[in-house]
C-alpha positions in Angstrom: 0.0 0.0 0.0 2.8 2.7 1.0 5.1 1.6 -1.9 2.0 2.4 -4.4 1.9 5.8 -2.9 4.8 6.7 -3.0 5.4 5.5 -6.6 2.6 7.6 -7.5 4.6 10.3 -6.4 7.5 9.5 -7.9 6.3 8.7 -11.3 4.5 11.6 -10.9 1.1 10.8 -11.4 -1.8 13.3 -12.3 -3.0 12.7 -9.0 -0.9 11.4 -5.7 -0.3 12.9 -2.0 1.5 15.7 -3.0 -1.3 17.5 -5.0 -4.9 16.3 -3.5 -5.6 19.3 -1.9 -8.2 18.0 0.8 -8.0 15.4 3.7 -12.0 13.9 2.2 -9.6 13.6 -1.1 -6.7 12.2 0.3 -9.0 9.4 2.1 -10.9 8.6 -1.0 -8.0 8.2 -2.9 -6.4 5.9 -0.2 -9.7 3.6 -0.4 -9.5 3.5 -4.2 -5.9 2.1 -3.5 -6.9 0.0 -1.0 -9.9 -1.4 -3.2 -7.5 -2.2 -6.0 -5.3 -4.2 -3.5 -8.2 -6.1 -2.5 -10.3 -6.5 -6.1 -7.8 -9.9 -7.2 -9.5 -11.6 -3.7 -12.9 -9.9 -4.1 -15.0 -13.4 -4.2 -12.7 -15.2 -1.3 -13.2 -12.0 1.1 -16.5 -11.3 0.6 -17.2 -15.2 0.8 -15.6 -14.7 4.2 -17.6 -11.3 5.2 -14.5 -9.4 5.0 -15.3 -7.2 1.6 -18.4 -5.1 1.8 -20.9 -5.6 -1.8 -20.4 -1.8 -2.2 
């Protein structure tokens, strides 16, 4: 998870830490990491009431 974001910022991506300019921001763009980390084991989680259906 920390390794994405800080490759984000190095690669400079349009958005990362360095330029989301609100802490609302900055959380929904940590869950949309998080979220990607967890999509591969979607089934398995939710199967095991760990993933939410949202």
């Amino acid at each position: 998870m920390i390794a994405g974001l800080r490759k984000d910022i190095k690669v400079q991506q349009e958005v990362n830490l360095h330029n989301i300019p609100t802490m609302y921001e900055i959380a929904r763009y940590i869950e949309g990491k998080i979220r990607q980390i967890l999509e591969p084991d979607r089934t398995w989680l939710q199967q095991d009431g760990i993933y939410g259906s949202s």
